[in-house]
Chimera marker file (.cmm) of the C-alpha trace (Angstrom):
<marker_set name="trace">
<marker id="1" x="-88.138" y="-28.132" z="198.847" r="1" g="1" b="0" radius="0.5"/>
<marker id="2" x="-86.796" y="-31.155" z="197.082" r="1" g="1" b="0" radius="0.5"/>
<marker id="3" x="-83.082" y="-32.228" z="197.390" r="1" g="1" b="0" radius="0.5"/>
<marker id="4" x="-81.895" y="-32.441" z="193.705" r="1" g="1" b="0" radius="0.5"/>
<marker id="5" x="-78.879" y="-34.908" z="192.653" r="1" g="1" b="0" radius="0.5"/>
<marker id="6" x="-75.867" y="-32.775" z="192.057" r="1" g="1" b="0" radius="0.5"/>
<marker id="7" x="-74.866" y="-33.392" z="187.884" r="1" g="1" b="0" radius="0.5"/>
<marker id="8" x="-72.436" y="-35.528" z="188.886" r="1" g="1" b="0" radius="0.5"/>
<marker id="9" x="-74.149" y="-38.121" z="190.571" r="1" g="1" b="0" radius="0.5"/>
<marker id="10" x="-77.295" y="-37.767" z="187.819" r="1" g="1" b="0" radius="0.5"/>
<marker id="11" x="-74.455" y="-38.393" z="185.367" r="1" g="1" b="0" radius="0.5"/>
<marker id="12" x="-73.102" y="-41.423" z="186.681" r="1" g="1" b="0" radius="0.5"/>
<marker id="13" x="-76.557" y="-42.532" z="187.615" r="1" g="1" b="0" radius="0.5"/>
<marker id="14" x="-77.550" y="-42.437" z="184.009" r="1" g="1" b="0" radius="0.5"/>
<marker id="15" x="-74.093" y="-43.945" z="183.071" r="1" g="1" b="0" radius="0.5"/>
<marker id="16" x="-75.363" y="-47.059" z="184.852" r="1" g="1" b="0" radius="0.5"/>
<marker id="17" x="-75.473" y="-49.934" z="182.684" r="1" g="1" b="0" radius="0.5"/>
<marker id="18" x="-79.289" y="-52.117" z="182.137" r="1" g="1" b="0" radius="0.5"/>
<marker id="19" x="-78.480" y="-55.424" z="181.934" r="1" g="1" b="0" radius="0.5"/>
<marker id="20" x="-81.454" y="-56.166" z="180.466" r="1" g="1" b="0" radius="0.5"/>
<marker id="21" x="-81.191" y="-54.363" z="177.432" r="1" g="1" b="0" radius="0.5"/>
<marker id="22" x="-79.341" y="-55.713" z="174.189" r="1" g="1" b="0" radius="0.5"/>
<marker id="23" x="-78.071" y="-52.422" z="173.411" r="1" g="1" b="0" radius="0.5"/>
<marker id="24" x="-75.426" y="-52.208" z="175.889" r="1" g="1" b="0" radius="0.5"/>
<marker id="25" x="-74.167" y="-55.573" z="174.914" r="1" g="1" b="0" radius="0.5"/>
<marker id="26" x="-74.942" y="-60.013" z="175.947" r="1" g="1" b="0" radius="0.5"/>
<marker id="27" x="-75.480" y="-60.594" z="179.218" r="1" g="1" b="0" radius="0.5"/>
<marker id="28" x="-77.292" y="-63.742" z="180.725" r="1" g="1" b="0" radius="0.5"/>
<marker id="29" x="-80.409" y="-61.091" z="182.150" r="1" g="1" b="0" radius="0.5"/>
<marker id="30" x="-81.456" y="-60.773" z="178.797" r="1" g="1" b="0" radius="0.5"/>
<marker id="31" x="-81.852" y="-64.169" z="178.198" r="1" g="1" b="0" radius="0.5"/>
<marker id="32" x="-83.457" y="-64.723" z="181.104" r="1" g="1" b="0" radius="0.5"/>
<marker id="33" x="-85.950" y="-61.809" z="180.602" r="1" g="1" b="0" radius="0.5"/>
<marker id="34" x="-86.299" y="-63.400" z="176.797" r="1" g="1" b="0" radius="0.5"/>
<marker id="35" x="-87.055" y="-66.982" z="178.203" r="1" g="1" b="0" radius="0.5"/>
<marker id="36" x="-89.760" y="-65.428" z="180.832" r="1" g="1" b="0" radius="0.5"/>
<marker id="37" x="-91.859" y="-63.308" z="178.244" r="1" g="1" b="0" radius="0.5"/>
<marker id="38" x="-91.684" y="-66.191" z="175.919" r="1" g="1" b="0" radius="0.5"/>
<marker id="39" x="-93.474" y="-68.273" z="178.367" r="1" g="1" b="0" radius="0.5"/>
<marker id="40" x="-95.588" y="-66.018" z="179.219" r="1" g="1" b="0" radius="0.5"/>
<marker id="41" x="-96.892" y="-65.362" z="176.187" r="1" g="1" b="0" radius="0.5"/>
<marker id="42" x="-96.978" y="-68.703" z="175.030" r="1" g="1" b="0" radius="0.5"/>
<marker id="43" x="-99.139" y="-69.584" z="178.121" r="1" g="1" b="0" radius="0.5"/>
<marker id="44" x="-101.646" y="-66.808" z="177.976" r="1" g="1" b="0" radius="0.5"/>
<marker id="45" x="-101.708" y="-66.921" z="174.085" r="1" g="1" b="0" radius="0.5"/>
<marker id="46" x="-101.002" y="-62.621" z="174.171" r="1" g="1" b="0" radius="0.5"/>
<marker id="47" x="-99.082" y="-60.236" z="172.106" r="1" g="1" b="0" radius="0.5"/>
<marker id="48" x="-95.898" y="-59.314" z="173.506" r="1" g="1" b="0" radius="0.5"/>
<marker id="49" x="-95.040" y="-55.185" z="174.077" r="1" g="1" b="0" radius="0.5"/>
<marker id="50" x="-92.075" y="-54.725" z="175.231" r="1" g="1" b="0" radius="0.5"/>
<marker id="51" x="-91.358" y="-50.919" z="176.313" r="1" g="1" b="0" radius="0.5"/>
<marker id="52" x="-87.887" y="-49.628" z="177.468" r="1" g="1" b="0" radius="0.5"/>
<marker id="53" x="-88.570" y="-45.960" z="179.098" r="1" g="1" b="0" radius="0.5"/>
<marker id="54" x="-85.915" y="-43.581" z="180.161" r="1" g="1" b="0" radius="0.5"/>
<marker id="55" x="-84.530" y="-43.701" z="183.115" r="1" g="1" b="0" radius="0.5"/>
<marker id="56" x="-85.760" y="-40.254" z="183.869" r="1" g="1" b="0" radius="0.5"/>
<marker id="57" x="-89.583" y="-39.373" z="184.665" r="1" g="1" b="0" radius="0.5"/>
<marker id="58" x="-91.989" y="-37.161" z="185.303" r="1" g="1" b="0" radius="0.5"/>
<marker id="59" x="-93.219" y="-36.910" z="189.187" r="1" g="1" b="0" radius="0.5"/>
<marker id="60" x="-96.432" y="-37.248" z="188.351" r="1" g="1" b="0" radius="0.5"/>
<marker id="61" x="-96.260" y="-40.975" z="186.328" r="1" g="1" b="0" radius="0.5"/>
<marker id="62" x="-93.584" y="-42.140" z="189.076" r="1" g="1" b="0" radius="0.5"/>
<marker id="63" x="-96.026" y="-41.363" z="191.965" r="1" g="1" b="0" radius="0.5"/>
<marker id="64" x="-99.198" y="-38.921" z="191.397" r="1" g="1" b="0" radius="0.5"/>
<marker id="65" x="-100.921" y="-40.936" z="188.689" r="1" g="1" b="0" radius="0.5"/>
<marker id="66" x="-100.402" y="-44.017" z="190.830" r="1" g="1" b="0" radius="0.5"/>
<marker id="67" x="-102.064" y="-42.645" z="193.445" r="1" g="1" b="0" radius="0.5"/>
<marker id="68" x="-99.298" y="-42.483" z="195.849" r="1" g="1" b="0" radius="0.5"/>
<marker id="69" x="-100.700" y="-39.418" z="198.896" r="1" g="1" b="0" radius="0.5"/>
<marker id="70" x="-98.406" y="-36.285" z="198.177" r="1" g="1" b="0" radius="0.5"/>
<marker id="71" x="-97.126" y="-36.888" z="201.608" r="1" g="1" b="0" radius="0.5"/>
<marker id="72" x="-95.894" y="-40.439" z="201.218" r="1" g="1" b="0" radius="0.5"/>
<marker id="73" x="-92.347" y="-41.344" z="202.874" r="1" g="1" b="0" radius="0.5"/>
<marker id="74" x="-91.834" y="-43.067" z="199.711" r="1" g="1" b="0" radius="0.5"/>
<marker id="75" x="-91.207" y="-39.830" z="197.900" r="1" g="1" b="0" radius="0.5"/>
<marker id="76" x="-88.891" y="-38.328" z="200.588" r="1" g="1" b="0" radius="0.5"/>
<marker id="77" x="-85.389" y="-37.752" z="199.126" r="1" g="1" b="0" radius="0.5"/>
<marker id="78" x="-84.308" y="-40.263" z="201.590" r="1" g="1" b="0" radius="0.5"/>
<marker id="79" x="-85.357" y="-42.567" z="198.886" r="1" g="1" b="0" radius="0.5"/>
<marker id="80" x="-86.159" y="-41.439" z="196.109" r="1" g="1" b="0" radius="0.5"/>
<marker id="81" x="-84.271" y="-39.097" z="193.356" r="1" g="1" b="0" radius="0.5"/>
<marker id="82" x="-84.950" y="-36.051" z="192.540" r="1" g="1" b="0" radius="0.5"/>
<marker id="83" x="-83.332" y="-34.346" z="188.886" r="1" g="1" b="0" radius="0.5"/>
<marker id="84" x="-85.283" y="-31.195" z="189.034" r="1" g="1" b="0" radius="0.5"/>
<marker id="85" x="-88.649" y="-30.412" z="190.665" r="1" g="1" b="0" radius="0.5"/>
<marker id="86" x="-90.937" y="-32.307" z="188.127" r="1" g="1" b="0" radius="0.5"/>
<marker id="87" x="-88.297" y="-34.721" z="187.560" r="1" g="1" b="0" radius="0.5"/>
<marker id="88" x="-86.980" y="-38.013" z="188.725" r="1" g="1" b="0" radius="0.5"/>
<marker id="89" x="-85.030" y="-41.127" z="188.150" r="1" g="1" b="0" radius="0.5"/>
<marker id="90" x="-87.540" y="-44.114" z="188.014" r="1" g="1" b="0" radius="0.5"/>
<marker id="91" x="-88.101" y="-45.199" z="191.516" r="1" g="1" b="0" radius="0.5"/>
<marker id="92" x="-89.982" y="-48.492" z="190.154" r="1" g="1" b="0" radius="0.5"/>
<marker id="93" x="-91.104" y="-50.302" z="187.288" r="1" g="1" b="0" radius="0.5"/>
<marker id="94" x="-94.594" y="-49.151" z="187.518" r="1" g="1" b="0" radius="0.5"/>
<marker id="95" x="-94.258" y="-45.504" z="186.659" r="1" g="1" b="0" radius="0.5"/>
<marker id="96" x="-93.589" y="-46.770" z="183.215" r="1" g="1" b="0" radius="0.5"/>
<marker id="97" x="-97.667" y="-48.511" z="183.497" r="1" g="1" b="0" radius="0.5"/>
<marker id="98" x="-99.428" y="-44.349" z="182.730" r="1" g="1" b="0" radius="0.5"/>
<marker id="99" x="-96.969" y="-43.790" z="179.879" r="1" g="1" b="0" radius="0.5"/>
<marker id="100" x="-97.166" y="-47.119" z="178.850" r="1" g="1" b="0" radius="0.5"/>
<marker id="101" x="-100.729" y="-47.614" z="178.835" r="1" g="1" b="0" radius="0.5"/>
<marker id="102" x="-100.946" y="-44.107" z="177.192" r="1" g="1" b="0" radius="0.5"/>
<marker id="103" x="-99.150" y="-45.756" z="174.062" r="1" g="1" b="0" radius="0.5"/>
<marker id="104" x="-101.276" y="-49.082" z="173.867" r="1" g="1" b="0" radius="0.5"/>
<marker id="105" x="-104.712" y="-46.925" z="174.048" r="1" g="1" b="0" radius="0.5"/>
<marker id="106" x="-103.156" y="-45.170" z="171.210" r="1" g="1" b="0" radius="0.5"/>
<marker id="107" x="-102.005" y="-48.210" z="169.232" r="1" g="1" b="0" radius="0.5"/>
<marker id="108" x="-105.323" y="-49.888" z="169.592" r="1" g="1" b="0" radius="0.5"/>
<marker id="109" x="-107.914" y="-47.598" z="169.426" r="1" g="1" b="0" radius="0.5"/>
<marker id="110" x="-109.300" y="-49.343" z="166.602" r="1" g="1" b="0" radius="0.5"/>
<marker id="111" x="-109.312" y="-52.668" z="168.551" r="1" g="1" b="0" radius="0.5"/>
<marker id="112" x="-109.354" y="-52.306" z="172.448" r="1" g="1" b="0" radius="0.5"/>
<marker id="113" x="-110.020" y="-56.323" z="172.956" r="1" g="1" b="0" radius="0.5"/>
<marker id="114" x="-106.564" y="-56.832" z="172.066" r="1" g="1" b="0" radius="0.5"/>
<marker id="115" x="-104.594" y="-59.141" z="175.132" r="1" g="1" b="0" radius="0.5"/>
<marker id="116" x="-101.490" y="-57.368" z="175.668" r="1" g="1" b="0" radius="0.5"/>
<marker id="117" x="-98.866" y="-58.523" z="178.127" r="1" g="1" b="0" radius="0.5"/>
<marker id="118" x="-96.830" y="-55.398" z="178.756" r="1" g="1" b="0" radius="0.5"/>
<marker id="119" x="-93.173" y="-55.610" z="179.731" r="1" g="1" b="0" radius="0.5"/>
<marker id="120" x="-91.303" y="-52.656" z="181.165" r="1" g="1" b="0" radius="0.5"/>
<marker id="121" x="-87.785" y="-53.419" z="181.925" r="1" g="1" b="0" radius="0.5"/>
<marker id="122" x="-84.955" y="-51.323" z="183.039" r="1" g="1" b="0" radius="0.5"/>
<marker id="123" x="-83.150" y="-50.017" z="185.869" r="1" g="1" b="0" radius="0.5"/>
<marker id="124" x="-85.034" y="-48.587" z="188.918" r="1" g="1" b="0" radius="0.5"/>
<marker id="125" x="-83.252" y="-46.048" z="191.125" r="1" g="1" b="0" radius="0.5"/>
<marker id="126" x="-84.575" y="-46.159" z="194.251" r="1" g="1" b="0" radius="0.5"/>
<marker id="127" x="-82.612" y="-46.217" z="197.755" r="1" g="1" b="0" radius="0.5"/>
<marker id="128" x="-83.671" y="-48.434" z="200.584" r="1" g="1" b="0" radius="0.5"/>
<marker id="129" x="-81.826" y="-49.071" z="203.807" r="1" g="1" b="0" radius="0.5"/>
<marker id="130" x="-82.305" y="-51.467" z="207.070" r="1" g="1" b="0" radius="0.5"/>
<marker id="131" x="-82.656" y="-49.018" z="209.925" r="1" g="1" b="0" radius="0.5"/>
<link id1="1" id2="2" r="1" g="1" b="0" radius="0.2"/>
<link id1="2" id2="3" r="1" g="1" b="0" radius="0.2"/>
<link id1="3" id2="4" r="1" g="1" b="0" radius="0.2"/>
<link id1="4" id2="5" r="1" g="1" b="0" radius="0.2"/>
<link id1="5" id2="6" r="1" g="1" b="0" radius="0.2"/>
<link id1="6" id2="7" r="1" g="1" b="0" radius="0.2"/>
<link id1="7" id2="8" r="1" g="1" b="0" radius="0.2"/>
<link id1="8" id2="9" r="1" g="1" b="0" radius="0.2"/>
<link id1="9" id2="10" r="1" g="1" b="0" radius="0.2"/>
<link id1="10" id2="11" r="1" g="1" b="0" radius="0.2"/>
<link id1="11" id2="12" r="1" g="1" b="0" radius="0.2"/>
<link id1="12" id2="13" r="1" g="1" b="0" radius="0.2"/>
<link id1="13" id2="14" r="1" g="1" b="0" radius="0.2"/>
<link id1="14" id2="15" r="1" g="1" b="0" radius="0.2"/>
<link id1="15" id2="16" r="1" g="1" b="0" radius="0.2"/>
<link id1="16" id2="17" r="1" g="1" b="0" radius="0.2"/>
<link id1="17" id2="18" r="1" g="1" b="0" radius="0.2"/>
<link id1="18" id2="19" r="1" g="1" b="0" radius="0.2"/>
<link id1="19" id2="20" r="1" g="1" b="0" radius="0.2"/>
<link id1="20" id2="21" r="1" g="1" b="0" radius="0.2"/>
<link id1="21" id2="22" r="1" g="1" b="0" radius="0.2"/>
<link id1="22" id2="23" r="1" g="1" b="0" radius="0.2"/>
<link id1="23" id2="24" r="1" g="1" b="0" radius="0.2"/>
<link id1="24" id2="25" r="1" g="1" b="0" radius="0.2"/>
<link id1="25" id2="26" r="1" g="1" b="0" radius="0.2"/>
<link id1="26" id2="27" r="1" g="1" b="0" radius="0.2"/>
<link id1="27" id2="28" r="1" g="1" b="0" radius="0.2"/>
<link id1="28" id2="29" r="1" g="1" b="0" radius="0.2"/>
<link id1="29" id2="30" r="1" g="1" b="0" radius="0.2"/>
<link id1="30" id2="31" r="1" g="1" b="0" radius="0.2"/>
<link id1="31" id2="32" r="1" g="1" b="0" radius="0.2"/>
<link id1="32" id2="33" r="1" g="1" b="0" radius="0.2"/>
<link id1="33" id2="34" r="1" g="1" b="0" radius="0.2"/>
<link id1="34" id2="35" r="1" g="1" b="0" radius="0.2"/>
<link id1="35" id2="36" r="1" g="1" b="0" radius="0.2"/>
<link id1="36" id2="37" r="1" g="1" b="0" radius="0.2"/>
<link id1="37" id2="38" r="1" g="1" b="0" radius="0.2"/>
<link id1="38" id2="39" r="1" g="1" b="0" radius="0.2"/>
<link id1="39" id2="40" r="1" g="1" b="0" radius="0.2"/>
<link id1="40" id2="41" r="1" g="1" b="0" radius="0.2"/>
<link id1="41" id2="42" r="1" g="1" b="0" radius="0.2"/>
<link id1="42" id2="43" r="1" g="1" b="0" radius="0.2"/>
<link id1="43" id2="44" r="1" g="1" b="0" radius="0.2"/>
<link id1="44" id2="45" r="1" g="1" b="0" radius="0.2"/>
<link id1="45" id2="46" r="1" g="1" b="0" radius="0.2"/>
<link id1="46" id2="47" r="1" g="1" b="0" radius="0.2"/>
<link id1="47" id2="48" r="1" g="1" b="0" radius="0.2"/>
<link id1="48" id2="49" r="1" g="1" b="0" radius="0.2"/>
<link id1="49" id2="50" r="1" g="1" b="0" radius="0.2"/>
<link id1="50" id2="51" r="1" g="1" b="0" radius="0.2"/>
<link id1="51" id2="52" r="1" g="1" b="0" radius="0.2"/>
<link id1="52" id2="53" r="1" g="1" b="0" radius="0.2"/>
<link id1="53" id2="54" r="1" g="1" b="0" radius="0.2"/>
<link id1="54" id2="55" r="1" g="1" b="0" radius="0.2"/>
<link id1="55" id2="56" r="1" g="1" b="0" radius="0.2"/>
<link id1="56" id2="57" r="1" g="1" b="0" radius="0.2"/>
<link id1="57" id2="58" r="1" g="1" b="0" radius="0.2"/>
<link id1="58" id2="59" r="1" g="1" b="0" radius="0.2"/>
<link id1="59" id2="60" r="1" g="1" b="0" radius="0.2"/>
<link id1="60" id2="61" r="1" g="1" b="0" radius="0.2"/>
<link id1="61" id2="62" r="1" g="1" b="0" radius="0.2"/>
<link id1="62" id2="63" r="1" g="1" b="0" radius="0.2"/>
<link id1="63" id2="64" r="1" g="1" b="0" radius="0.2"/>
<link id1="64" id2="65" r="1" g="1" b="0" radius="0.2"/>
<link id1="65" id2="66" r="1" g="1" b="0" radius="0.2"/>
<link id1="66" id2="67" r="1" g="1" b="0" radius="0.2"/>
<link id1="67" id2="68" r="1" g="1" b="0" radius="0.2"/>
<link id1="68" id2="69" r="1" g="1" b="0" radius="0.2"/>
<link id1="69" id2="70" r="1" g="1" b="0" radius="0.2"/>
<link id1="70" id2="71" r="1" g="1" b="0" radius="0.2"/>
<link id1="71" id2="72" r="1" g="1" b="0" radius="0.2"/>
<link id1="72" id2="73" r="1" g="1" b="0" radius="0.2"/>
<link id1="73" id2="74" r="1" g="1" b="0" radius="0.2"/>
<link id1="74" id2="75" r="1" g="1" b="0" radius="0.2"/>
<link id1="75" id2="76" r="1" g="1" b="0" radius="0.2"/>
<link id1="76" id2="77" r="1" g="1" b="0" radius="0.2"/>
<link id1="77" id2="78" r="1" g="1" b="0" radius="0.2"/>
<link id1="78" id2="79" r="1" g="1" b="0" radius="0.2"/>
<link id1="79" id2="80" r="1" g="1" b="0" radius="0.2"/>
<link id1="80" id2="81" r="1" g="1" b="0" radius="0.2"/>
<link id1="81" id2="82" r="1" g="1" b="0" radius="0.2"/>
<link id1="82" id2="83" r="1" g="1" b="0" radius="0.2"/>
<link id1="83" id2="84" r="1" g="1" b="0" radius="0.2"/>
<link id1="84" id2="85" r="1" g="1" b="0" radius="0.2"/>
<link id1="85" id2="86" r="1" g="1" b="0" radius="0.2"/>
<link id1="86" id2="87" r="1" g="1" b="0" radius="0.2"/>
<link id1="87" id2="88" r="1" g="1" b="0" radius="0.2"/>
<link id1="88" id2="89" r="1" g="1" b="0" radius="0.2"/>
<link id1="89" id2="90" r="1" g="1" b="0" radius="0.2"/>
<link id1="90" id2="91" r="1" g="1" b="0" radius="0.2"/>
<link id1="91" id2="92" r="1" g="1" b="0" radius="0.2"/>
<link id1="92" id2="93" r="1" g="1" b="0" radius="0.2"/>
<link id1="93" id2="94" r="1" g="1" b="0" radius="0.2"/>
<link id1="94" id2="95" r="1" g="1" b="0" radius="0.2"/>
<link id1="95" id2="96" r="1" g="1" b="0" radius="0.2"/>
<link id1="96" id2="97" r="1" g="1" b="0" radius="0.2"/>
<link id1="97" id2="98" r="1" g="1" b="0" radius="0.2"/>
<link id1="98" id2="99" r="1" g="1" b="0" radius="0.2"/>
<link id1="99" id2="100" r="1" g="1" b="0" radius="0.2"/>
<link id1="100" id2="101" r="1" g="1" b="0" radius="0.2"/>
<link id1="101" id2="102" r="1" g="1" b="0" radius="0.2"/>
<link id1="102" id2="103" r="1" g="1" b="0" radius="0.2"/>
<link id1="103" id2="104" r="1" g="1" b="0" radius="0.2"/>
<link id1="104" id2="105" r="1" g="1" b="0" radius="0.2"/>
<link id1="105" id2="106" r="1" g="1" b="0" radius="0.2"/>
<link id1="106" id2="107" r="1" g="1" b="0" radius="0.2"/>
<link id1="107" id2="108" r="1" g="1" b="0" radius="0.2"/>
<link id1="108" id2="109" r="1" g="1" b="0" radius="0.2"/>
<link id1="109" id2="110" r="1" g="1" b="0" radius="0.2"/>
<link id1="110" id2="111" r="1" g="1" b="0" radius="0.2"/>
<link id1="111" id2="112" r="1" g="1" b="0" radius="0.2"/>
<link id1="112" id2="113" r="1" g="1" b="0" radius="0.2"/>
<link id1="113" id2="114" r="1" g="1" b="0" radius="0.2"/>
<link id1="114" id2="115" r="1" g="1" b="0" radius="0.2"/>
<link id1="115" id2="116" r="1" g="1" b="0" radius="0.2"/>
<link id1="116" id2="117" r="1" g="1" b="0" radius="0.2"/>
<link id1="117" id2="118" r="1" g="1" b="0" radius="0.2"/>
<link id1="118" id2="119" r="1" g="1" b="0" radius="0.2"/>
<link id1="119" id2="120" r="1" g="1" b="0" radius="0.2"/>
<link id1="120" id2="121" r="1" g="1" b="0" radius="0.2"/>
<link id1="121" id2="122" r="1" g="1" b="0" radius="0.2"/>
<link id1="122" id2="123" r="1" g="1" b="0" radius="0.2"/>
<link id1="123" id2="124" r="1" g="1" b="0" radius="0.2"/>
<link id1="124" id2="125" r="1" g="1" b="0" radius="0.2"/>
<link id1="125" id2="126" r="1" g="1" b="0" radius="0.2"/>
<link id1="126" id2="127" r="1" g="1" b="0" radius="0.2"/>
<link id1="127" id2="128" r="1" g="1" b="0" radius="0.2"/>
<link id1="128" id2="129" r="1" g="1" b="0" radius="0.2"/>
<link id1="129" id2="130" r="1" g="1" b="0" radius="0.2"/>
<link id1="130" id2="131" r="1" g="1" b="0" radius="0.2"/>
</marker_set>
């Protein structure tokens, strides 16, 4: 059985602020996030897609279609947190890559050869400790 955040603690977990995204107000992260895609693209000549995803997830983009083993420490409640049985806060950036690449396949069907750099930010939630 999974250890589920109480509603309290999801609540002020999903009160946290992203510093990264304009909507919460300036801050310098968004420049800096601005001035990195911007080289980026202008060195590898690419469209830009940025994608902001919730902070919650399903269990299965966070960790199964990743291919993380069902028995991984990683998804231990130790470090990792749980909402409800199928659901999670993000843990890392990459289990926004199935949704995400779910949406480009989709928006370029017509044109797969399309160079895409893909740019997920947002808060992770995951808790890591020196033992």
């Amino acid at each position: 059985m999974t250890t589920l955040l109480s509603a309290h603690d999801l609540k002020v977990a999903l009160e946290l602020r992203d510093l990264s995204d304009p909507a919460g107000g300036p801050h310098a992260m968004q420049r800096l996030l601005d001035d990195l895609l911007a080289a980026l693209t202008g060195a590898w000549h690419c469209t830009l897609d940025v994608q902001r995803r919730r902070p919650l997830v399903s269990v299965e983009d966070n960790y199964d279609r990743l291919g993380y083993p069902s028995a991984d420490i990683t998804r231990d409640g130790r470090y990792s947190r749980y909402a409800a049985e199928t659901v999670m806060l993000r843990s890392h950036t990459s289990a926004g890559v199935p949704p995400a690449l779910r949406a480009l396949a989709a928006a370029h069907a017509a044109d797969p050869r399309v160079d895409v750099l893909l740019a997920l930010p947002g808060l992770c939630y995951r808790r890591d400790s020196i033992d």
